[in-house]
Backbone as CSV, one residue per row, in Angstrom:
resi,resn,N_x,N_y,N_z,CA_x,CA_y,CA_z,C_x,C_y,C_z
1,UNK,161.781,21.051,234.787,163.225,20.828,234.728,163.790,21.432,233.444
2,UNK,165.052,22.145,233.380,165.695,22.560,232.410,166.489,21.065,231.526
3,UNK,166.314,21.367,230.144,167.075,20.325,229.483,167.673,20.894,227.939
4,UNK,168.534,20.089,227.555,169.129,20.763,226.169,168.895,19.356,225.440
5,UNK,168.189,20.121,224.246,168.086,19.053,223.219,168.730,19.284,221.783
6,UNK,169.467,18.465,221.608,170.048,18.084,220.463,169.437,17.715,219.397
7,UNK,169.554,18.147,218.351,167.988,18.252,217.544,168.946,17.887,216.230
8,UNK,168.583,16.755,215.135,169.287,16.813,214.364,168.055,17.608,213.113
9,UNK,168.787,18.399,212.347,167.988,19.363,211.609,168.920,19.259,210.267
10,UNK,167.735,18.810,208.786,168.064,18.646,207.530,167.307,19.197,206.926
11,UNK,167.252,19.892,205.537,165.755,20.602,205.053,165.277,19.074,204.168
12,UNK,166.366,18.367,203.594,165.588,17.632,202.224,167.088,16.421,202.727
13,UNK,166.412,15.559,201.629,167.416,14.313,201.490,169.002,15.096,200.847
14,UNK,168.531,15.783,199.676,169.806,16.133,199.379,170.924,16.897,199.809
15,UNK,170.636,17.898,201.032,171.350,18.647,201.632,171.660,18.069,203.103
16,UNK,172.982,18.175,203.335,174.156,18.022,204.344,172.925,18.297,205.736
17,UNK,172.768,17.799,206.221,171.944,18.218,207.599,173.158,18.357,209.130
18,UNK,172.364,18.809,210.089,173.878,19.064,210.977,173.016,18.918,212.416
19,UNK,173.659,18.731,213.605,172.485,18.784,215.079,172.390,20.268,215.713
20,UNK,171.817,20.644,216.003,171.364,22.209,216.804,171.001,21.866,218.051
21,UNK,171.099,22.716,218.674,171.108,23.091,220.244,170.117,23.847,220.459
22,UNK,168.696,23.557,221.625,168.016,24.351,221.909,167.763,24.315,223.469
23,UNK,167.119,25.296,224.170,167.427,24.703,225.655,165.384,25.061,226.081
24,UNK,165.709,24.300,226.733,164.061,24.077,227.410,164.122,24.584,229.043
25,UNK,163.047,25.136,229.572,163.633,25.654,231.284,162.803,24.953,231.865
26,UNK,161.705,24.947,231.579,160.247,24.142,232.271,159.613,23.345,231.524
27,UNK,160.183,22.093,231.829,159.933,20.713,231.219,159.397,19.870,232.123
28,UNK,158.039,19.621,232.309,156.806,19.023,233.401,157.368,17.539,232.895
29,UNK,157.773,16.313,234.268,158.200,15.490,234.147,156.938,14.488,233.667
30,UNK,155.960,15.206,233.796,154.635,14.157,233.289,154.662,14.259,231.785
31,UNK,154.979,15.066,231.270,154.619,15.414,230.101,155.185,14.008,228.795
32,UNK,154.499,14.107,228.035,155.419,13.221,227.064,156.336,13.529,226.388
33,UNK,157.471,12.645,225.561,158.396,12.921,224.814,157.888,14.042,223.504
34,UNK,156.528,13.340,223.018,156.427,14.253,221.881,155.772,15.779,222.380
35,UNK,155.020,15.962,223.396,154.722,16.905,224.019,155.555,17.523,224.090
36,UNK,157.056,17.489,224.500,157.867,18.078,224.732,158.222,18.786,223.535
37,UNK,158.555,18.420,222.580,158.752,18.627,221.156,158.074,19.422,220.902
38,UNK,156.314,19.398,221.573,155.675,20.440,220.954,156.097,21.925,221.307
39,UNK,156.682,21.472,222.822,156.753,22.797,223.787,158.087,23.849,223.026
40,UNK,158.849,22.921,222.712,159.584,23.457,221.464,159.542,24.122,220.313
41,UNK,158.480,23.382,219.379,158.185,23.854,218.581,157.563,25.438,218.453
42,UNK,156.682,25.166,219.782,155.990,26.017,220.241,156.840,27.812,220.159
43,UNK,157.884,27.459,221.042,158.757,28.275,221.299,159.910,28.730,220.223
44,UNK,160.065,27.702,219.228,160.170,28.134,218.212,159.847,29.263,217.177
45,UNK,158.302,28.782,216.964,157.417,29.634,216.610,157.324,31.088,216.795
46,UNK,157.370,31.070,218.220,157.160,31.890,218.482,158.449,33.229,218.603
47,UNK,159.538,32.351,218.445,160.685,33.365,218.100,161.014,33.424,216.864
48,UNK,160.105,32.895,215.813,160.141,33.526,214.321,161.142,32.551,213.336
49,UNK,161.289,31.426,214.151,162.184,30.279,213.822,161.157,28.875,213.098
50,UNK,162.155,28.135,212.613,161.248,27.103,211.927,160.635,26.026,212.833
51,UNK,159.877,25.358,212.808,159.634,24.260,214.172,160.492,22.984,213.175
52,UNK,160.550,22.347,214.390,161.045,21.123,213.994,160.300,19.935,212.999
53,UNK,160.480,19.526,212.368,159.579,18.738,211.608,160.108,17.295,212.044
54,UNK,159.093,16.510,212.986,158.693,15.205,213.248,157.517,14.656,212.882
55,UNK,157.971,12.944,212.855,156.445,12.400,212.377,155.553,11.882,213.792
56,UNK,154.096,12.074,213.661,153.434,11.527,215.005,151.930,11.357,214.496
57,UNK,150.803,10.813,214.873,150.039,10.386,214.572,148.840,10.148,215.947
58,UNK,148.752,9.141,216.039,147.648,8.541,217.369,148.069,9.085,218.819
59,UNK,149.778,8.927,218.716,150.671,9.265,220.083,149.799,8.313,221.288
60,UNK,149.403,7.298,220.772,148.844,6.061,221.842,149.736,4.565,221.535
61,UNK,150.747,4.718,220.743,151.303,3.656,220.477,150.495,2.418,219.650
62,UNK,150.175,3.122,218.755,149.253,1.761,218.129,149.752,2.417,216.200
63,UNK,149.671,3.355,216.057,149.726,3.805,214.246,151.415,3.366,213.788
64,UNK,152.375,3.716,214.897,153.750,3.587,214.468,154.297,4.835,213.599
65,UNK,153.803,5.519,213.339,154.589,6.613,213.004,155.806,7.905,213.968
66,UNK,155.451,7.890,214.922,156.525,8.570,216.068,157.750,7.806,215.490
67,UNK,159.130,7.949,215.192,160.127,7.311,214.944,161.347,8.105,215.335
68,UNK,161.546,7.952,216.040,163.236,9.047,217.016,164.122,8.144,217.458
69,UNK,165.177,8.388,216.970,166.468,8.167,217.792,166.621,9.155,219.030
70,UNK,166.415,8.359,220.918,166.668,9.152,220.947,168.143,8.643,222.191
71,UNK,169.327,9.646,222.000,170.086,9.219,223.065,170.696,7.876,222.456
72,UNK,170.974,7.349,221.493,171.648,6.410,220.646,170.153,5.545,220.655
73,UNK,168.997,5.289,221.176,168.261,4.383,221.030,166.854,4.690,220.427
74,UNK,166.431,3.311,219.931,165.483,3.920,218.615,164.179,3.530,219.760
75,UNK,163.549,4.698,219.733,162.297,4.483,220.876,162.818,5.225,222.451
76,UNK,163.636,5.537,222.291,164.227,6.066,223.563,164.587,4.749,224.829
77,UNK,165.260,5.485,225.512,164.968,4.337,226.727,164.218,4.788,228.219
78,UNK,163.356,3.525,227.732,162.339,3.806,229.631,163.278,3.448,230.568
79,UNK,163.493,4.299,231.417,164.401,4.114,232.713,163.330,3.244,233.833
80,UNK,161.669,3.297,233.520,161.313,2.561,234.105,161.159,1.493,234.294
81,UNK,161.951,0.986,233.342,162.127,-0.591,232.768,160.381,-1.160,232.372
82,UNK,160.008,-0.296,231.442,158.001,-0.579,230.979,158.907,-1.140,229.268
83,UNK,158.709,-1.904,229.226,159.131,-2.668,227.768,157.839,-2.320,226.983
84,UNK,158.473,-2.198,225.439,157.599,-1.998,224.416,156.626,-0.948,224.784
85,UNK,157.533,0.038,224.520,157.227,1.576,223.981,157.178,2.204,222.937
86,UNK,156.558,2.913,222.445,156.658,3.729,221.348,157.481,5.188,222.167
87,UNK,157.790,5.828,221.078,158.923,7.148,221.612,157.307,8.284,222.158
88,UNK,155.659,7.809,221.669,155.067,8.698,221.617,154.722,8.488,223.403
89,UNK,155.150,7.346,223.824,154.376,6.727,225.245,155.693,6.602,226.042
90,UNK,156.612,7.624,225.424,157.629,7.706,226.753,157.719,9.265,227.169
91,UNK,157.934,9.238,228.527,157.438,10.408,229.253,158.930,11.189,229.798
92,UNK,158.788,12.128,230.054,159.857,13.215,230.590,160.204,12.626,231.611
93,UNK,159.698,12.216,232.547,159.858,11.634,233.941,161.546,10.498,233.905
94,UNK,161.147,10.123,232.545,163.024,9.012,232.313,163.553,9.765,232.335
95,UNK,163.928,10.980,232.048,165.126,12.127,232.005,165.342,12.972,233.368
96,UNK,166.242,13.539,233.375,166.875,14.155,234.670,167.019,15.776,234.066
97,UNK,166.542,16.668,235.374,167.284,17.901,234.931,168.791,18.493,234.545
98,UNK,168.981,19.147,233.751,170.345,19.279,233.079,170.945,18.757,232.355
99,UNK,169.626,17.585,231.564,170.670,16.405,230.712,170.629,16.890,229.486
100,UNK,171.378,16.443,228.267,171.366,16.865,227.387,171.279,15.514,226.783
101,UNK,169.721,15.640,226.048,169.169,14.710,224.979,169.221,14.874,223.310
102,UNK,169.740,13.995,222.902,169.858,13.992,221.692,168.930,13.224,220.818
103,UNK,168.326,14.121,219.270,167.338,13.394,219.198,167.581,13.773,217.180
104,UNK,167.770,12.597,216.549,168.182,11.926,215.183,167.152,11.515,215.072
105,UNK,166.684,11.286,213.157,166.047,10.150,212.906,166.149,8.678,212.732
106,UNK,165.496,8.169,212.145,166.129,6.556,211.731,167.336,6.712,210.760
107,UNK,168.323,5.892,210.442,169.434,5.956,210.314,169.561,4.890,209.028
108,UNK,169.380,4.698,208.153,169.386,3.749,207.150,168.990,4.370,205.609
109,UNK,169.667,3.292,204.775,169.635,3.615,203.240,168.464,3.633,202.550
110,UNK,167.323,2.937,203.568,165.924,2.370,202.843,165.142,3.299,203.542
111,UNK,165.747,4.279,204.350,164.689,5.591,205.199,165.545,6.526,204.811
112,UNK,165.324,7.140,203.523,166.137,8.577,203.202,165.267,9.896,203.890
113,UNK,166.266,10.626,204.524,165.909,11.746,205.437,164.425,12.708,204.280
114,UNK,163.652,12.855,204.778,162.562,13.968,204.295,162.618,15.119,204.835
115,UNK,163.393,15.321,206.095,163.401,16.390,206.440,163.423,16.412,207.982
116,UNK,164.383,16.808,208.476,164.688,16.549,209.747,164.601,15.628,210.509
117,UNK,163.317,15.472,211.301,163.204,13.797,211.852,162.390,13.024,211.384
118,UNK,162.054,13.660,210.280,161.326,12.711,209.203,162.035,11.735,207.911
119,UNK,161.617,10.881,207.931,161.961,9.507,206.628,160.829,9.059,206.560
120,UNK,161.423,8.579,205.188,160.478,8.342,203.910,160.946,6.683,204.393
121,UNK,159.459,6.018,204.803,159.053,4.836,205.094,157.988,3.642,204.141
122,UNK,158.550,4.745,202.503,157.604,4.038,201.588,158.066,2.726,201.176
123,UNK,159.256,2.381,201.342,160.201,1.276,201.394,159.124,-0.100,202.047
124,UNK,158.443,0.116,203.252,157.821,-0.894,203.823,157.044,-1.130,202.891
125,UNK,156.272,-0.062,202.369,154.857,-0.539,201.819,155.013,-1.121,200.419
126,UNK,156.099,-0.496,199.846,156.284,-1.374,198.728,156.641,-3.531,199.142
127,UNK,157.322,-3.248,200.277,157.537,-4.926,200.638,156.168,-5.121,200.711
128,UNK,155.457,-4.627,201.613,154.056,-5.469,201.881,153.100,-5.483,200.530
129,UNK,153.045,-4.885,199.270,152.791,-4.630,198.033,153.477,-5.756,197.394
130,UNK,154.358,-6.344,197.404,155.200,-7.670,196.918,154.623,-8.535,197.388
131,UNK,153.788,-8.924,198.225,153.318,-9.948,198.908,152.468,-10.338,200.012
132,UNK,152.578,-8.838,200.856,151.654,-9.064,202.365,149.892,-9.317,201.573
133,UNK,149.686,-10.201,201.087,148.262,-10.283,200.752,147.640,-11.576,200.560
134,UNK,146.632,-11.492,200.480,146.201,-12.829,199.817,145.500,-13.100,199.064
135,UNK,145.633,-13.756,197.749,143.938,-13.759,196.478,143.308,-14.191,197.085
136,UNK,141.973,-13.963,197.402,140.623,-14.755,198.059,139.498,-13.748,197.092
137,UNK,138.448,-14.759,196.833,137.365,-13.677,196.412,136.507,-13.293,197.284
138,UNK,136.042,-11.824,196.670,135.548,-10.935,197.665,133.631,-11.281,197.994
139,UNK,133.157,-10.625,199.141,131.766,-10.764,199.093,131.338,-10.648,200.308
140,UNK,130.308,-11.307,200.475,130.041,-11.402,202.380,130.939,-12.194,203.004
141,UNK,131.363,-11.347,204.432,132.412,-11.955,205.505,132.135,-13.279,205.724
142,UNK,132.863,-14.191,205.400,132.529,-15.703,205.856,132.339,-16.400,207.617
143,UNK,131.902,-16.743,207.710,131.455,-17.664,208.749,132.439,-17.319,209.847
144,UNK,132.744,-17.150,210.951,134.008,-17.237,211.654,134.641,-18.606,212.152
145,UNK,134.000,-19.447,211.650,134.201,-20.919,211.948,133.900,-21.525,210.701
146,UNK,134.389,-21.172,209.910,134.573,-22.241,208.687,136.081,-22.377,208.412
147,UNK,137.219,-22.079,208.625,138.120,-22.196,208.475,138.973,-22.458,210.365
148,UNK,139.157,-23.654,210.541,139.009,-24.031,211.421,140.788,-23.585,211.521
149,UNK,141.309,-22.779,212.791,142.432,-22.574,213.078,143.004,-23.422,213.978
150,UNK,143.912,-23.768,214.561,144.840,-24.491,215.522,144.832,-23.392,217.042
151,UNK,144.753,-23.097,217.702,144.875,-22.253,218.714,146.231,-21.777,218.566
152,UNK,147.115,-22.359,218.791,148.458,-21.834,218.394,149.204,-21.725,217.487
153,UNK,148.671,-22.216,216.139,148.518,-21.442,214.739,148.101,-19.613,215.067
154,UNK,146.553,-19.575,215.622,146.204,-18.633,215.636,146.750,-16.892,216.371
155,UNK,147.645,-17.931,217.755,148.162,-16.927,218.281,149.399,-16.390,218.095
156,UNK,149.775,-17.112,217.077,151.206,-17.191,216.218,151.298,-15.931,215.450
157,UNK,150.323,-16.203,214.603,149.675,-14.796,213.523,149.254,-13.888,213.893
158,UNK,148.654,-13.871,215.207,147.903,-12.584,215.813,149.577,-12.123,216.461
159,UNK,150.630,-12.686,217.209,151.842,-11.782,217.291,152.434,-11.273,216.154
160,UNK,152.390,-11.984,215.035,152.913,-11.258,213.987,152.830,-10.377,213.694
161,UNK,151.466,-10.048,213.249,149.972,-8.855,213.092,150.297,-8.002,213.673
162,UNK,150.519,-8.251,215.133,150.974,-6.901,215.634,152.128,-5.981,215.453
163,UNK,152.400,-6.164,214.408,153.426,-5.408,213.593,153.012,-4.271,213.381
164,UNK,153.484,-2.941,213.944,152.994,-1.213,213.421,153.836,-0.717,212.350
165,UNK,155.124,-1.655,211.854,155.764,-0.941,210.781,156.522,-0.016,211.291
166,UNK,157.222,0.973,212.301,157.430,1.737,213.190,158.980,1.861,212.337
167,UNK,159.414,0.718,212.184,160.700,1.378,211.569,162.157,1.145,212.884
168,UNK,161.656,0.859,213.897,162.754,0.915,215.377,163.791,-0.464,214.946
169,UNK,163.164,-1.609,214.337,164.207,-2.262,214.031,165.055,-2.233,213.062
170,UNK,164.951,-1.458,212.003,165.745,-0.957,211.117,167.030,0.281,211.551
171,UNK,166.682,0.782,212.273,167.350,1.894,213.425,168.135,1.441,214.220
172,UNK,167.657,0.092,214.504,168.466,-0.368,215.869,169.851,-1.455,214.985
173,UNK,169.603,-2.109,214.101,170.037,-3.124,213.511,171.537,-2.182,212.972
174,UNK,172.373,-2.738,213.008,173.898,-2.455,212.734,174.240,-2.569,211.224
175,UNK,173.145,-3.542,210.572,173.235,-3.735,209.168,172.067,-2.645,208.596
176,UNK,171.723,-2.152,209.533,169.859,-1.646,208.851,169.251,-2.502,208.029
177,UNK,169.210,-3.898,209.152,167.924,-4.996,208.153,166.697,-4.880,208.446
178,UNK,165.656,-5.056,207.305,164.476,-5.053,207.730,163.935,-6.672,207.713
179,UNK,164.757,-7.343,208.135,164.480,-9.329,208.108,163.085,-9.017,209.333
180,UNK,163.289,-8.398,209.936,162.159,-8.425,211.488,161.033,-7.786,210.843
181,UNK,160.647,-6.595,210.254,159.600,-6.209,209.865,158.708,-7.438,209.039
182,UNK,160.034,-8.135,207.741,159.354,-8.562,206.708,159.180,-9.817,206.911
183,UNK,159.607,-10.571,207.981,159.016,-11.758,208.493,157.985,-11.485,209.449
184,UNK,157.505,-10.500,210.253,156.237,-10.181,210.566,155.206,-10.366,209.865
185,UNK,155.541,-8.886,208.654,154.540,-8.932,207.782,154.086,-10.325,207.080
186,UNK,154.720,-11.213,206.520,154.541,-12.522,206.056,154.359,-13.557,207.008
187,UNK,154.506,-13.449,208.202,154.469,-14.165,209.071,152.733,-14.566,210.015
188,UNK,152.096,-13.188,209.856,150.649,-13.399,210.115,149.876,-14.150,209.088
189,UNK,150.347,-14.080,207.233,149.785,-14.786,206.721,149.873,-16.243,206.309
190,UNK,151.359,-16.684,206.684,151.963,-17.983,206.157,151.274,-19.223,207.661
191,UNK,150.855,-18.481,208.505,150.522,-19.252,209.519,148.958,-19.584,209.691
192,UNK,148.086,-18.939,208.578,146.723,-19.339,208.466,146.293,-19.722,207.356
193,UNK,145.462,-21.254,207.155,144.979,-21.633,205.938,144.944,-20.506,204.478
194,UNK,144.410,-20.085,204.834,144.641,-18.626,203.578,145.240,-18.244,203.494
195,UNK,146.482,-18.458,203.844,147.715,-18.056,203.179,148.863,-19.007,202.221
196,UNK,148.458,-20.176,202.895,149.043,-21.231,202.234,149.310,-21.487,200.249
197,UNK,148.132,-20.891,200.004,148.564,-21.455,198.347,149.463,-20.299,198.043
198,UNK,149.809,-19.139,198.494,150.527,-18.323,197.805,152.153,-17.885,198.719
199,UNK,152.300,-19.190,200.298,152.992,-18.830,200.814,154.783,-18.828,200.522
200,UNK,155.054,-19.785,199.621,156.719,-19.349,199.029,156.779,-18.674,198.072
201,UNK,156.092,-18.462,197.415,155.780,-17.028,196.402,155.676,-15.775,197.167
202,UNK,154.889,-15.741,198.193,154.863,-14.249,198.901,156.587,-14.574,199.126
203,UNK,157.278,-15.744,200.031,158.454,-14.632,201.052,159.077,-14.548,199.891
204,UNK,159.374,-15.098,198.921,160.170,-14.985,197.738,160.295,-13.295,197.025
205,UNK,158.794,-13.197,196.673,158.720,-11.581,196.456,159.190,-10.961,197.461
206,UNK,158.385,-11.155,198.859,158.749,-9.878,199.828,160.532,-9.469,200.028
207,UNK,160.963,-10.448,200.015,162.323,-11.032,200.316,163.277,-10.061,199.225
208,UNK,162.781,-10.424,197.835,163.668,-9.622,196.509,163.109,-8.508,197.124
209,UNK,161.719,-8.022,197.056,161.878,-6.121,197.010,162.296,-5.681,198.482
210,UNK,162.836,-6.839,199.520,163.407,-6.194,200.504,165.042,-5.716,199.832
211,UNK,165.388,-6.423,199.405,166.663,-6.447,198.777,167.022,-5.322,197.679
212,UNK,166.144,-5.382,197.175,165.817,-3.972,196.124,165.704,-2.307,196.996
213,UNK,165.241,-2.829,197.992,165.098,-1.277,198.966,166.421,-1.008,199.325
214,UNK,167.357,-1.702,199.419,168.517,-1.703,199.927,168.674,-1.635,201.345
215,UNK,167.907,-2.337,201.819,168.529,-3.115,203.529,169.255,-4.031,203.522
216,UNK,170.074,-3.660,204.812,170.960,-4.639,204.862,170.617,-6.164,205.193
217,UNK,171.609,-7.262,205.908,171.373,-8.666,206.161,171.122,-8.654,207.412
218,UNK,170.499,-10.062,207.699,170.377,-9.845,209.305,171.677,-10.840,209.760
219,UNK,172.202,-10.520,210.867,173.189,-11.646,211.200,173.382,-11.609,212.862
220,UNK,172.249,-12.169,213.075,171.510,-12.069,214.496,171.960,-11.706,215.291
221,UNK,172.149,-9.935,215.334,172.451,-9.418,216.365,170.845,-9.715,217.908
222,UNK,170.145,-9.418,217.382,169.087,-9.325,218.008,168.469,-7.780,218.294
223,UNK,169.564,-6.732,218.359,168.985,-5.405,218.451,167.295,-5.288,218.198
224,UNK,167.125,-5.957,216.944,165.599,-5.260,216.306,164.640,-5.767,217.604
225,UNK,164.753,-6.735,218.026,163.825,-7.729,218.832,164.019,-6.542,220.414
226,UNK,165.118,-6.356,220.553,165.727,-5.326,221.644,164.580,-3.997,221.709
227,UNK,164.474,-3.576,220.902,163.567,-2.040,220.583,162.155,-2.229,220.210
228,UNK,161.755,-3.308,219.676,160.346,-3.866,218.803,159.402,-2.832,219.986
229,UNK,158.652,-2.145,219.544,157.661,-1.911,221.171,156.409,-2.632,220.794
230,UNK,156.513,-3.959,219.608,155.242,-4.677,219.883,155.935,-5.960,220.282
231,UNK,157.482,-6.123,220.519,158.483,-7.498,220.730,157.583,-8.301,219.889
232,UNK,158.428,-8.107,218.693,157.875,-8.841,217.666,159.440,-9.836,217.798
233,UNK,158.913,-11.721,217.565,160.145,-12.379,218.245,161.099,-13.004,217.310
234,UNK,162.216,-12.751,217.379,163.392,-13.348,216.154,162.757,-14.270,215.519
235,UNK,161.903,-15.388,215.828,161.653,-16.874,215.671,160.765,-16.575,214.397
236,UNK,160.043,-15.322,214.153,159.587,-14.803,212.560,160.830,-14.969,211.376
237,UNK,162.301,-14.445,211.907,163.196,-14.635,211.092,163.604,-15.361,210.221
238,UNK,163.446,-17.012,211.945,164.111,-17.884,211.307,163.014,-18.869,210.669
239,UNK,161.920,-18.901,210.497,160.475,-19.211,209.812,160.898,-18.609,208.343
240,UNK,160.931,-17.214,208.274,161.171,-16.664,206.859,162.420,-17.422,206.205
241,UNK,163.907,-17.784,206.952,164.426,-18.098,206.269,164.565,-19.358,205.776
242,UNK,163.208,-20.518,207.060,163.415,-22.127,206.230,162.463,-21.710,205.075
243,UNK,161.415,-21.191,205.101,160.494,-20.929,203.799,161.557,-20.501,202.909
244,UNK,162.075,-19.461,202.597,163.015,-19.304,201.551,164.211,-20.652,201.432
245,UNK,164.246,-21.155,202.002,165.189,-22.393,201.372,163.861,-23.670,200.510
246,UNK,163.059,-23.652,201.504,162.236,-24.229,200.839,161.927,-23.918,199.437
247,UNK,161.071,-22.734,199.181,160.881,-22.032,197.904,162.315,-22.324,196.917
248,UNK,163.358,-21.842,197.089,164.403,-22.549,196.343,164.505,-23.957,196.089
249,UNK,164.486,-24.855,196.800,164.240,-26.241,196.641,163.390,-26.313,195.611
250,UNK,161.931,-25.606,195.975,160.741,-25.942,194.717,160.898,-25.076,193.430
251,UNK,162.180,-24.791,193.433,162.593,-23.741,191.812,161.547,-22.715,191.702
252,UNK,160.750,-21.838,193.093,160.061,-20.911,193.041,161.050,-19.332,193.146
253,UNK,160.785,-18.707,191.607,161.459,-17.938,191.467,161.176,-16.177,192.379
254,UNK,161.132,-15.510,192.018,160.465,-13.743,192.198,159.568,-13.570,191.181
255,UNK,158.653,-12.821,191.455,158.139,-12.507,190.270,157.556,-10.830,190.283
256,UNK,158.444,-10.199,190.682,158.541,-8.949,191.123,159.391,-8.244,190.580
């Protein structure tokens, strides 16, 4: 199928970036989104032009690096109605011949453009550096049954966990908050014994250097939860925000 893609193209953060027009003739509906890109690039190349610069990685939906706006939505949209996608595990087959797709990066103050559909996602790792951790001393792996979990303690943290960092709720969010990432990230550890002695101190940190990255507030639209392709669930949010009232109560400051 023939398609026109709208390509937003920037060299660096500091220069004005603008969208370009390229047209595709034979676009195999099996193929994937980023495949497609390649077929582009490809053709790019080969007419002595620059390729597009996107980020991609595993392209199995598990690393989180694929990050596209595409068509106003962060992850694209499956017309097959298959929830929780990555943009790398959505296929040509959602699109129609003759459409014209448009394809931006993430859109926020805490993802400054690197270069076309690339952003700089060092913003996360500094939050999870504030806090995603835990002191324990190191040595041989302990017992798997010495720290006795709750079953639904356990499966609490294992949804959290499944956090890829992907960046889609920051994209999708109207404020560009990252409240959904950073109650994930804190959210797998505040829910298991080992996390407990350091748990209003972590959201406290994570919380300031979210604030320091310059994301916005959350004010429950729900968008982020809308796009998550691991549906990571608001209810992390509102966990992060009784812990932070708590931590205030106990005059636990930042220490970041």
């Amino acid at each position: 199928m023939k398609l026109t893609l709208r390509v937003w193209r920037q060299k660096n953060s500091n220069t004005q970036g603008q969208l370009e027009d390229h047209q595709l003739d034979d676009v195999s509906p099996d193929s994937s989104f980023l495949e497609m890109i390649d077929d582009l690039n490809e053709k790019l190349t080969n007419e002595g032009k620059e390729p597009i610069a996107f980020d991609h990685d595993c392209r199995e939906g598990i690393c989180g690096m694929c990050s596209l706006v595409v068509n106003g939505v962060a992850h694209g949209q499956d017309r097959e109605l298959i929830k929780a996608v990555t943009i790398c595990q959505l296929h040509m087959r959602n699109f129609h011949g003759g459409e014209t797709i448009v394809l931006e990066p993430w859109r926020a103050k805490g993802f400054p453009i690197l270069k076309d559909l690339i952003v700089d996602r060092g913003a996360f790792d500094r939050i999870i550096q504030a806090g995603g951790f835990i002191s324990v001393g190191t040595g041989s792996a302990p017992d798997a049954n010495a720290s006795p979990i709750p079953k639904k303690n356990a499966d609490i943290a294992m949804d959290a966990a499944a956090c890829i960092g992907c960046g889609a709720c920051v994209a999708a969010c109207p404020n560009a908050s990252a409240m959904l990432f950073t109650s994930a990230k804190m959210g797998n550890l505040n829910h298991l014994p080992q996390g407990q002695t350091e748990r209003y101190q972590r959201v406290v940190n994570m919380v300031t250097q979210m604030d320091k990255e310059g994301f916005g507030a959350c004010t429950n639209m729900g968008e982020c939860e809308a796009v998550c392709p691991k549906e990571i669930n608001l209810d992390f949010i509102a966990q992060m925000n009784k812990d932070l009232i708590t931590a205030a109560l106990k005059g636990i400051g930042p220490t970041v």
